[in-house]
N, C-alpha and C positions, 0 to 999 in steps of 0.2 A: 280345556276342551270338555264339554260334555257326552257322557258315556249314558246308553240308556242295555242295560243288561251286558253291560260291558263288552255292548258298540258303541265305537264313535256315531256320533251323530252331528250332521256336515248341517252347517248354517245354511238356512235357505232351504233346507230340502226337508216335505215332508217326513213324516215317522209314523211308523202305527207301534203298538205298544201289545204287551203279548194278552190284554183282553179282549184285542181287538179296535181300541177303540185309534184312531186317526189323527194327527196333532199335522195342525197345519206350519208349511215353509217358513212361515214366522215367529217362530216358538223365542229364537233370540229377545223378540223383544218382552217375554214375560221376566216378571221380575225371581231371581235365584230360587225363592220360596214357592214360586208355583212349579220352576221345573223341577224341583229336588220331589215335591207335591205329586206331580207324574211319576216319580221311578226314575229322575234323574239324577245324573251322579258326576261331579266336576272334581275332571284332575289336572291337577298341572299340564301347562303345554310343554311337548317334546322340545328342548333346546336340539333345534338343526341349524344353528351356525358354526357349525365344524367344517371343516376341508375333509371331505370324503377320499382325497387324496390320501394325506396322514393321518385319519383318523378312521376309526368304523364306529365311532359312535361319538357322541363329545364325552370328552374324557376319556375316552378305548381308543390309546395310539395305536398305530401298525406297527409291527416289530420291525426294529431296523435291520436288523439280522435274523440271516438264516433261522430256521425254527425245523426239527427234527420233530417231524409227525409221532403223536401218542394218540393211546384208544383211555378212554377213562381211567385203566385201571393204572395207567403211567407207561405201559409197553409198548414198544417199538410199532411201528405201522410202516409193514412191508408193502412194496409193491408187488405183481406176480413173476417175477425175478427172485424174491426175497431178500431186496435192495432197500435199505430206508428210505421212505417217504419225506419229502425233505419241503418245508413251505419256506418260498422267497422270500427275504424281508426286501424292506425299501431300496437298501441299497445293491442290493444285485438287482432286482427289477429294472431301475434307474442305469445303473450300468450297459445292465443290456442293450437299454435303451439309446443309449450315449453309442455303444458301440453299431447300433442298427444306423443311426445319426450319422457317424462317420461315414460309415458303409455306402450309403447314401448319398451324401454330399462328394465323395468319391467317383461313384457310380459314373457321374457327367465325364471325366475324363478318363474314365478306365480305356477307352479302345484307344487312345493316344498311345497310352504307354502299350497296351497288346499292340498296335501298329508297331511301336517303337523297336519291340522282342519279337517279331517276326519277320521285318523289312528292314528294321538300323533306322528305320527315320528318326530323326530326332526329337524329342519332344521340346516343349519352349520352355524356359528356364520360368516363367510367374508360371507356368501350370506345374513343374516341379516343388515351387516352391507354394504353392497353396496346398497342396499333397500334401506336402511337408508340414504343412502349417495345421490343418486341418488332423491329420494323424499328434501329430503334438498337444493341439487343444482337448482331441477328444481323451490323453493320456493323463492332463492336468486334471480336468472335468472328472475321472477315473477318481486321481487322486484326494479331487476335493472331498466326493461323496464317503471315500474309505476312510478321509479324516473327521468327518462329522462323531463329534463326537454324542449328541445328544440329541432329540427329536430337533431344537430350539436350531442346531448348528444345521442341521439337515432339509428342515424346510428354508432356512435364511440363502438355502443354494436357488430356491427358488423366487427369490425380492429382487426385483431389477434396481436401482438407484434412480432419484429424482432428483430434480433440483426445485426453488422454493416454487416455482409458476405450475409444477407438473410435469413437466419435460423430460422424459427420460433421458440421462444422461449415460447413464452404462446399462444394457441387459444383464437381467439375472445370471449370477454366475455357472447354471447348467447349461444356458441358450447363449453361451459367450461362443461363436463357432465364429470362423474369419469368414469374412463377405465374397458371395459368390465371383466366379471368374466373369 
């Protein structure tokens, strides 16, 4: 990327320069020696092929765990409580998640069963058992995320499996939830 006063300077678009003088949308195509000539100044481009998911920069993973707020000098950061500040790693985030998930895929048959504990009606035995099902997966899904042991084991929760044509053959083991009623 070329930097003119250490601004970027976007291909295509003119520039003026700080004596004023005006450098037309084409500048790219002068050769290195005339922009460096101008007051230009080329740096490496930013590597942005990271997963902004797990990462906040390439190379700066997100903590998998929990992280207990500090101010510079290493000291506690309360909140107005004077309760630790406490930043989510991956894995509680995700959890959470998992558990809003369940919550969720629940939600469709919850007045079955409030029907059921108010009137006796019975509910049907596949909506108990996807209940079932669904509260179990989201418990394994739990478990996988607590056993990650390493950034590597943590994102590979999110790889679905292929076969050789492309075909997904299994969903990622976070998005593993049993098929709607």
């Amino acid at each position: 990327m070329w930097k003119y006063n250490n601004k970027i300077i976007r291909a295509g678009k003119a520039w003026k320069a700080s004596d004023g003088t005006q450098h037309p949308s084409n500048w790219m195509v002068w050769a290195d020696a005339e922009k460096t000539a101008a007051g230009m100044t080329h740096e490496a481009d930013v590597d942005t092929s990271f997963d902004n998911k797990f990462y906040w920069a390439a190379g700066v993973a997100r903590a998998l765990d929990d992280v207990n707020a500090v101010d510079e000098d290493g000291n506690a950061v309360l909140d107005g409580n004077g309760v630790q500040v406490v930043t989510l790693g991956l894995k509680s985030q995700h959890k959470a998640r998992t558990k809003q998930t369940a919550g969720s895929l629940l939600a469709d048959t919850d007045w079955m069963v409030i029907r059921s504990a108010e009137n006796g009606t019975d509910v049907t035995q596949d909506v108990l058992t996807y209940r079932a099902n669904v509260r179990s997966k989201s418990g394994s899904i739990e478990t996988a995320i607590d056993g990650a042991a390493d950034h590597s084991a943590f994102m590979a929760l999110f790889d679905a499996t292929y076969d050789s044509d492309g075909n997904q053959t299994a969903p990622a083991p976070i998005n593993d939830w049993p098929a709607s009623l």
